[in-house]
C-alpha positions, 0 to 999 in steps of 0.5 A: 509481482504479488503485491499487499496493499496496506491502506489508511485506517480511517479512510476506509470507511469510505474508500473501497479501493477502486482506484487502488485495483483499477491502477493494478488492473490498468497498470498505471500509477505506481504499476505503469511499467511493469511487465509482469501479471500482478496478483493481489495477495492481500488489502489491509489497513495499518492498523490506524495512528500510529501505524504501530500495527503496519510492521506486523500487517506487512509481515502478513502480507509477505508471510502469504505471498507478496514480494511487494507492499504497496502504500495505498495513495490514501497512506502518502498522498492523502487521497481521496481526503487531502490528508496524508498520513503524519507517520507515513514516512516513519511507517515505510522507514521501518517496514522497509527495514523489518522486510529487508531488500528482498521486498518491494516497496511502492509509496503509492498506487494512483495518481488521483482520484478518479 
């Protein structure tokens, strides 16, 4: 798997993405299962609300390699802030059509914060 993570704008000023590259690393959260080596292609914000920028970023991502976007777990689970994204649904919605069937999508990488 080669996977391009596309995180919350406004939490990565304080979120470096540990616990996204430990759930990769560890195979666990939305990697749990999966056999296969998982290469990190590339680790992007969406471009901040709302998330205009995404589609574009996730056609990056693919364009270098992925076979896989990840949301990170800020995007949908709202960690570590306790906010979701509002346009989180409308912004996988239209990357998931833009990419097509032959992309992966993950809603999240970990469970929680650790």
């Amino acid at each position: 798997m080669k996977v391009g993570i596309i995180r919350c704008l406004q939490t990565e000023d304080y979120c470096p993405g540990t616990t996204d590259f430990k759930a990769i690393r560890e195979k666990t959260g939305a990697f749990a299962g999966i056999d296969e080596e998982i290469e990190i292609i590339g680790f992007i914000n969406c471009g901040g609300c709302p998330a205009k920028k995404s589609i574009l970023r996730a056609r990056a991502l693919v364009k270098r390699g992925a076979d896989t976007i990840a949301f990170a777990s800020c995007i949908q689970k709202g960690t570590p802030i306790g906010y979701p994204c509002p346009f989180a649904k409308k912004m996988r919605d239209l990357i998931a059509k833009d990419l097509g069937d032959g992309i992966r999508i993950l809603d999240y990488t970990h469970e929680a914060r650790n």
